[in-house]
Every structure is written in C-alpha cells, then in structure tokens.
N, CA and C atoms as an extended XYZ file, in Angstrom:
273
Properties=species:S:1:pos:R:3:atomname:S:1:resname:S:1:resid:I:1 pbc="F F F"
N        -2.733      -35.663      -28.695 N   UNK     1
C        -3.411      -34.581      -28.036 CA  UNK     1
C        -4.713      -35.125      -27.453 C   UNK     1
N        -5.029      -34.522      -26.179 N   UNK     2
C        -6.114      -35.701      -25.504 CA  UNK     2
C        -7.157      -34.189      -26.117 C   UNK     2
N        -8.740      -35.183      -25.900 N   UNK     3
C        -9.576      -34.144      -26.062 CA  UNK     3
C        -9.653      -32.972      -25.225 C   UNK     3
N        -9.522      -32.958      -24.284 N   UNK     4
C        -9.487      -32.029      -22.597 CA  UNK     4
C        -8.478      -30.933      -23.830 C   UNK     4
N        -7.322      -31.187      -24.243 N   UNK     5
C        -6.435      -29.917      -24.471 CA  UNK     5
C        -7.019      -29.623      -25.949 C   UNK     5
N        -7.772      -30.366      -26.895 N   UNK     6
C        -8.393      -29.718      -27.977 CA  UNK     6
C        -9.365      -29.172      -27.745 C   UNK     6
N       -10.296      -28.981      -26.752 N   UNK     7
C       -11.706      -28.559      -26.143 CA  UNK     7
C       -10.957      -27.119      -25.840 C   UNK     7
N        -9.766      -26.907      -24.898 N   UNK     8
C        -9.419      -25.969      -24.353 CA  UNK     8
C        -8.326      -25.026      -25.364 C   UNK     8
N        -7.946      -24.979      -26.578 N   UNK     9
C        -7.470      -24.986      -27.214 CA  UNK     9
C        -8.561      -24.123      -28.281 C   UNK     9
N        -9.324      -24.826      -28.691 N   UNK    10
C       -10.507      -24.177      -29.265 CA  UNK    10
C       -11.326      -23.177      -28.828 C   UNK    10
N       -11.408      -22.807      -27.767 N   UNK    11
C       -12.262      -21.685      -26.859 CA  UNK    11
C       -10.930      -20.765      -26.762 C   UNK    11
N        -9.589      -20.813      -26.448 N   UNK    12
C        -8.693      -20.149      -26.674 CA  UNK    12
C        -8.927      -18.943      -28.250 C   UNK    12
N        -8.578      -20.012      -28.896 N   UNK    13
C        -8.639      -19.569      -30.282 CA  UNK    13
C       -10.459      -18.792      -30.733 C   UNK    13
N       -11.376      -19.028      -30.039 N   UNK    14
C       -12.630      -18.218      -30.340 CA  UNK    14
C       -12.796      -17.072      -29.287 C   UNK    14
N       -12.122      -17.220      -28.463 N   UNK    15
C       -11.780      -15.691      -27.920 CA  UNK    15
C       -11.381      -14.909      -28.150 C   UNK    15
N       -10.039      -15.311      -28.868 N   UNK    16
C        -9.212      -13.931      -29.513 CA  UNK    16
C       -10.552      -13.281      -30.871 C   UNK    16
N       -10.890      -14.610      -31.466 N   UNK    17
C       -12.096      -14.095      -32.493 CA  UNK    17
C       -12.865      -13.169      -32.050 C   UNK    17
N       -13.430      -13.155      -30.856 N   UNK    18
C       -14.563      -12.128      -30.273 CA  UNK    18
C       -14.437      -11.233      -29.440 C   UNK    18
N       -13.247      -10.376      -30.271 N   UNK    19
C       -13.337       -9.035      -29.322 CA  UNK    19
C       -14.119       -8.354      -29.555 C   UNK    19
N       -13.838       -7.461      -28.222 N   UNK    20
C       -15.822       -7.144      -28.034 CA  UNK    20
C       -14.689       -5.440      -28.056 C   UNK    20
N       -15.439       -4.395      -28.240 N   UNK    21
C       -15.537       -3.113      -28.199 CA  UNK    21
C       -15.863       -2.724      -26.943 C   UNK    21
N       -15.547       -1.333      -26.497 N   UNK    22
C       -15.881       -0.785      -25.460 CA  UNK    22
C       -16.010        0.549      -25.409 C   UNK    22
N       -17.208        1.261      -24.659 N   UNK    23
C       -17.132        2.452      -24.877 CA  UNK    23
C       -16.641        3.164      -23.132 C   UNK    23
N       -15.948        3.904      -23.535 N   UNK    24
C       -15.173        5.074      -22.897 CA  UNK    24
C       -15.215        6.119      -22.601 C   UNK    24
N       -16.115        6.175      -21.239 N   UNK    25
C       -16.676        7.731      -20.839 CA  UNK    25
C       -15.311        8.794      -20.504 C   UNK    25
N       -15.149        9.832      -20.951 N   UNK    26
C       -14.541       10.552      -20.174 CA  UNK    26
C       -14.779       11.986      -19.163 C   UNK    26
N       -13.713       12.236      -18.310 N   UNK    27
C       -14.442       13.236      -17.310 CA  UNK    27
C       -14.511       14.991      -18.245 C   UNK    27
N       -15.536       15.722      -17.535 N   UNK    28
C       -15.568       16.950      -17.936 CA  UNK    28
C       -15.627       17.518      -16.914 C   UNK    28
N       -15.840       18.889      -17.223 N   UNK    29
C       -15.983       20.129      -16.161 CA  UNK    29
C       -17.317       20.389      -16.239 C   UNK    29
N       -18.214       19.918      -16.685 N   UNK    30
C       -19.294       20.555      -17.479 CA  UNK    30
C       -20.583       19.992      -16.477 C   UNK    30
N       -20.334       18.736      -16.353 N   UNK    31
C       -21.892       17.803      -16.223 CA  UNK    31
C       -21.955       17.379      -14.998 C   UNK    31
N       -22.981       17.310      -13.839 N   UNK    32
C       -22.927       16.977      -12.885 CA  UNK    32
C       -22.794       15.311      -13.047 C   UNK    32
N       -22.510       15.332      -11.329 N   UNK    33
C       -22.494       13.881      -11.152 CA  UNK    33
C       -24.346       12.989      -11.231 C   UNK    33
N       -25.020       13.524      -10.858 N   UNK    34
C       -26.481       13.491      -10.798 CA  UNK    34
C       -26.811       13.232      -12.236 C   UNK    34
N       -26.470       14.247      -13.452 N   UNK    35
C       -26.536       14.289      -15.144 CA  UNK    35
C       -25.835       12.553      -15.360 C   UNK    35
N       -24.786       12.544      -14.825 N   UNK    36
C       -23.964       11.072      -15.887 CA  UNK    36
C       -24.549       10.286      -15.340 C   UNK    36
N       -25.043       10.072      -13.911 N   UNK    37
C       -25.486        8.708      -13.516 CA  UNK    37
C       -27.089        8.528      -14.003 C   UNK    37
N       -27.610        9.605      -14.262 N   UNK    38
C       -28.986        9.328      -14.746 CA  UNK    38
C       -28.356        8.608      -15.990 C   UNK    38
N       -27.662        9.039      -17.157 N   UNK    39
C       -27.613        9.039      -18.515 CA  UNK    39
C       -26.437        7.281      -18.671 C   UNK    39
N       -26.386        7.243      -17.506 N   UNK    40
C       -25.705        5.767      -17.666 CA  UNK    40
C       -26.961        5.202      -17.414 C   UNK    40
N       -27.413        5.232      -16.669 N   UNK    41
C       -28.565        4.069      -16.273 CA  UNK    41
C       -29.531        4.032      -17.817 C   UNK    41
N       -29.871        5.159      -18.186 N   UNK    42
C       -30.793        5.460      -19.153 CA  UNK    42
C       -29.957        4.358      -20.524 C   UNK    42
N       -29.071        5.270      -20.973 N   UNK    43
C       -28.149        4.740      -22.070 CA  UNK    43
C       -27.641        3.036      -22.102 C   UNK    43
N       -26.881        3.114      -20.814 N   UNK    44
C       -26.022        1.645      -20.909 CA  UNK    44
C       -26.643        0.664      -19.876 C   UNK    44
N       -28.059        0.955      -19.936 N   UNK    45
C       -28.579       -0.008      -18.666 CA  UNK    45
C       -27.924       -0.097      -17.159 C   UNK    45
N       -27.354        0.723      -16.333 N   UNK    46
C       -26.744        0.205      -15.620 CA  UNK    46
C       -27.747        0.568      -14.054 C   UNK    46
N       -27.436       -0.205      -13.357 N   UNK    47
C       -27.918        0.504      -12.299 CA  UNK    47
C       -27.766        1.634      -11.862 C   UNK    47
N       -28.065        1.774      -10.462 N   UNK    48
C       -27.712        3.328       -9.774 CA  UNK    48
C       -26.355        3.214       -9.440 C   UNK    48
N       -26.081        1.961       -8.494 N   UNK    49
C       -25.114        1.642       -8.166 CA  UNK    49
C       -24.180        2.258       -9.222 C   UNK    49
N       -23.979        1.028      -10.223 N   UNK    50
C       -23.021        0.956      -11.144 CA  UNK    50
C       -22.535        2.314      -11.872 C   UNK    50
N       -23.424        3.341      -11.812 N   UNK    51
C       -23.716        4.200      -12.842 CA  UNK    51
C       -23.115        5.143      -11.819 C   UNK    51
N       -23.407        4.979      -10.411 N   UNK    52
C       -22.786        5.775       -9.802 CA  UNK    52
C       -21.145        5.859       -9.393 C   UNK    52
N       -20.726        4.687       -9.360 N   UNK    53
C       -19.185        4.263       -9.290 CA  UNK    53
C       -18.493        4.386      -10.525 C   UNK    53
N       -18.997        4.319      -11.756 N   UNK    54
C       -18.561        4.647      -13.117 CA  UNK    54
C       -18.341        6.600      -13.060 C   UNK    54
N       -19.431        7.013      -12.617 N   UNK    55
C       -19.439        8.685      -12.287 CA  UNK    55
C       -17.878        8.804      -11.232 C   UNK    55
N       -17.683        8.023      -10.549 N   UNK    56
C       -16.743        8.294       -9.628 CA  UNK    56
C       -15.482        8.504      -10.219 C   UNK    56
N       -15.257        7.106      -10.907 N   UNK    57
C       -13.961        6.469      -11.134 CA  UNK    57
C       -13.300        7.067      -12.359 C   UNK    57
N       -14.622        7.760      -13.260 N   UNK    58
C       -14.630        9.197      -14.255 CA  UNK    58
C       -14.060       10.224      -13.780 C   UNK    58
N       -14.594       10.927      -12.756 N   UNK    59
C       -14.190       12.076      -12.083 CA  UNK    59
C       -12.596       11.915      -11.782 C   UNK    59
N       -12.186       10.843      -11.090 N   UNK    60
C       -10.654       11.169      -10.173 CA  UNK    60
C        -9.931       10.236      -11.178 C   UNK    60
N       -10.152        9.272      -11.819 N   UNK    61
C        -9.265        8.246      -13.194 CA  UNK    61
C        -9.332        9.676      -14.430 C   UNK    61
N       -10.693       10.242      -14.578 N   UNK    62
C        -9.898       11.171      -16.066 CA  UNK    62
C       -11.238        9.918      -17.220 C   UNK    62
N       -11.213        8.828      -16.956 N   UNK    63
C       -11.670        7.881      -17.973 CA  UNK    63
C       -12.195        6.954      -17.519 C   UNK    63
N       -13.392        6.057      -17.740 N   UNK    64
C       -13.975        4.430      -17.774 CA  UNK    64
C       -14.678        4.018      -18.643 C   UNK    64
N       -14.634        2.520      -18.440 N   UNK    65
C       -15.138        1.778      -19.810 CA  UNK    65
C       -16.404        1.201      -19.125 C   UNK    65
N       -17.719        2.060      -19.432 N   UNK    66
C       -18.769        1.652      -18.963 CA  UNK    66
C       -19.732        1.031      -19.600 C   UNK    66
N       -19.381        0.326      -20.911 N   UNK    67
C       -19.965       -1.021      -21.246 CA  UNK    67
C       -19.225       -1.723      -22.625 C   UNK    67
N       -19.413       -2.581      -22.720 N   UNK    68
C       -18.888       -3.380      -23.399 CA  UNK    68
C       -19.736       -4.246      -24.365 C   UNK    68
N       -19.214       -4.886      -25.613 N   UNK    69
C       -19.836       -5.343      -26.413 CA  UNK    69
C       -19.362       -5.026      -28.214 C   UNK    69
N       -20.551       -5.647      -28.799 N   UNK    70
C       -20.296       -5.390      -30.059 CA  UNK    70
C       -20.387       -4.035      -30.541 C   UNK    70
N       -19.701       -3.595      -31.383 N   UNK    71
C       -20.171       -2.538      -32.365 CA  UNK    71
C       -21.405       -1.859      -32.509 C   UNK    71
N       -22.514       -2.776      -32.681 N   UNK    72
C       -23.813       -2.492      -33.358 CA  UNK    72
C       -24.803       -2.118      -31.960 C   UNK    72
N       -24.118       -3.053      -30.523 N   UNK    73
C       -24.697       -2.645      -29.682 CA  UNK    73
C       -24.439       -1.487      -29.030 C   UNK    73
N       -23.008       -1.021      -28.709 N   UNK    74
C       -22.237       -0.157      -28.516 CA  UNK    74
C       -22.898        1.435      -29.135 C   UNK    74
N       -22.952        1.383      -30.806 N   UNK    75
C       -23.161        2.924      -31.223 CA  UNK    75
C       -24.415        3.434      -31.208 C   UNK    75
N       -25.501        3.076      -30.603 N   UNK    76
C       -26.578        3.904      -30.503 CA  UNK    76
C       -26.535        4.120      -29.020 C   UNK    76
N       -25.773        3.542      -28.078 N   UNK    77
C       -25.763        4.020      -26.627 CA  UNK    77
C       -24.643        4.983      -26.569 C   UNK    77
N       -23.696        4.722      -26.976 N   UNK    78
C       -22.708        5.537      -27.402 CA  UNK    78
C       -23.340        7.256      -28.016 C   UNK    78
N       -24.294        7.005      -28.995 N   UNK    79
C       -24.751        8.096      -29.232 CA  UNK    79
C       -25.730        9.063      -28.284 C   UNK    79
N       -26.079        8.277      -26.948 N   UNK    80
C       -27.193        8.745      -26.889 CA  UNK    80
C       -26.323        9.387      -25.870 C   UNK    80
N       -25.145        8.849      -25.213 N   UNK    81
C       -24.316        9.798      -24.481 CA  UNK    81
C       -23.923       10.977      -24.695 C   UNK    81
N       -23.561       11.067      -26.140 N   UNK    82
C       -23.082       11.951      -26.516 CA  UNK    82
C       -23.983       13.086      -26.973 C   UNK    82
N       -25.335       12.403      -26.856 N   UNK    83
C       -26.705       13.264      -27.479 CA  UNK    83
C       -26.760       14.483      -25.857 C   UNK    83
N       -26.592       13.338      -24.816 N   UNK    84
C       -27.025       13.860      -23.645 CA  UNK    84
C       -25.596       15.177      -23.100 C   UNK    84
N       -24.554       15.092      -23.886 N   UNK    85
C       -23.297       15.953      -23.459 CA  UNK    85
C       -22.513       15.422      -22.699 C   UNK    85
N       -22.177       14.309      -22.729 N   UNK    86
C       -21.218       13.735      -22.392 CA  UNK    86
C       -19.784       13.101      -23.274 C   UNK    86
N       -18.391       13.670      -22.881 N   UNK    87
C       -17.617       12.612      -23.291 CA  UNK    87
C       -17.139       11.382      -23.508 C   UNK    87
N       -17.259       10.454      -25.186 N   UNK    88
C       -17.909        8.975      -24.916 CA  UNK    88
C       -17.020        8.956      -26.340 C   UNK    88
N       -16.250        7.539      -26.102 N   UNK    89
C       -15.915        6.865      -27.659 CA  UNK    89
C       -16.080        5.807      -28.003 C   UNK    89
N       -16.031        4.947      -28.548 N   UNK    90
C       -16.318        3.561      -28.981 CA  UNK    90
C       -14.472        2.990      -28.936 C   UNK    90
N       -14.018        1.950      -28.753 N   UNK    91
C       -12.344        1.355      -29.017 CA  UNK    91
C       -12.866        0.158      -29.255 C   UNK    91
C-alpha cells in the first residue's frame, strides 16, 4: 500500500467519524418572510443573502437545513429559533 492510498484512506475513515448535525427549519403559516430572515441572521449567523434564500427554499421545499455542525453548537441556535416562533429541529 503506497502512502498516497494510506493518507487517503485515513481522512476517509475520519469523516464518517465526524458527522456533523443539522438543524432544520421548517415552513409555517404563521411568520413572515421579513421575521425568519431577521432570526436567521441573528441565530445562525447568516447573512441577508443567505437568510433570505433559506426563507425561500422554506416557503415552496416545506423544509431547509440552515446550519450545520456539532450538537453543542447547533442547540442554543436551535433554541433561539424556536424562542423566536419558528419551526426548527436538530438531526
């Protein structure tokens, strides 16, 4: 086995190790589009942009995964969505 395929082999195998979590906005009837994109930017850091195409792809998909990461980073943004009235889960 040359090093090139044990180098690549090993990053294989520490990927599957580090799955990352994601949280999962879903759409309502309830909240404007103006409400989620503030509360993304606020919550999950995102831009306007981003926060605004996540609002979109919510509305007409039903669902998006608007950030990603560990656990520990995940549930206090996660909460603060849900503080603000929005539909949000952790997977």
């Amino acid at each position: 086995m040359s090093i090139r395929e044990k180098t690549s082999e090993e990053v294989l195998l520490a990927e599957d190790v580090l799955k990352e979590n994601e949280i999962i906005l879903f759409n309502d009837d309830v909240n404007t589009f103006d409400h989620v994109i503030e509360t993304l930017i606020y919550a999950c850091d995102h831009t306007p942009e981003q926060a605004e195409q996540c609002s979109i792809i919510v509305h007409f998909k039903g669902k998006c995964t608007v950030k990603t990461g560990s656990y520990e980073d995940l549930k206090p943004r996660c909460t603060k969505l849900l503080d603000a009235g929005l539909s949000a889960e952790i997977v």
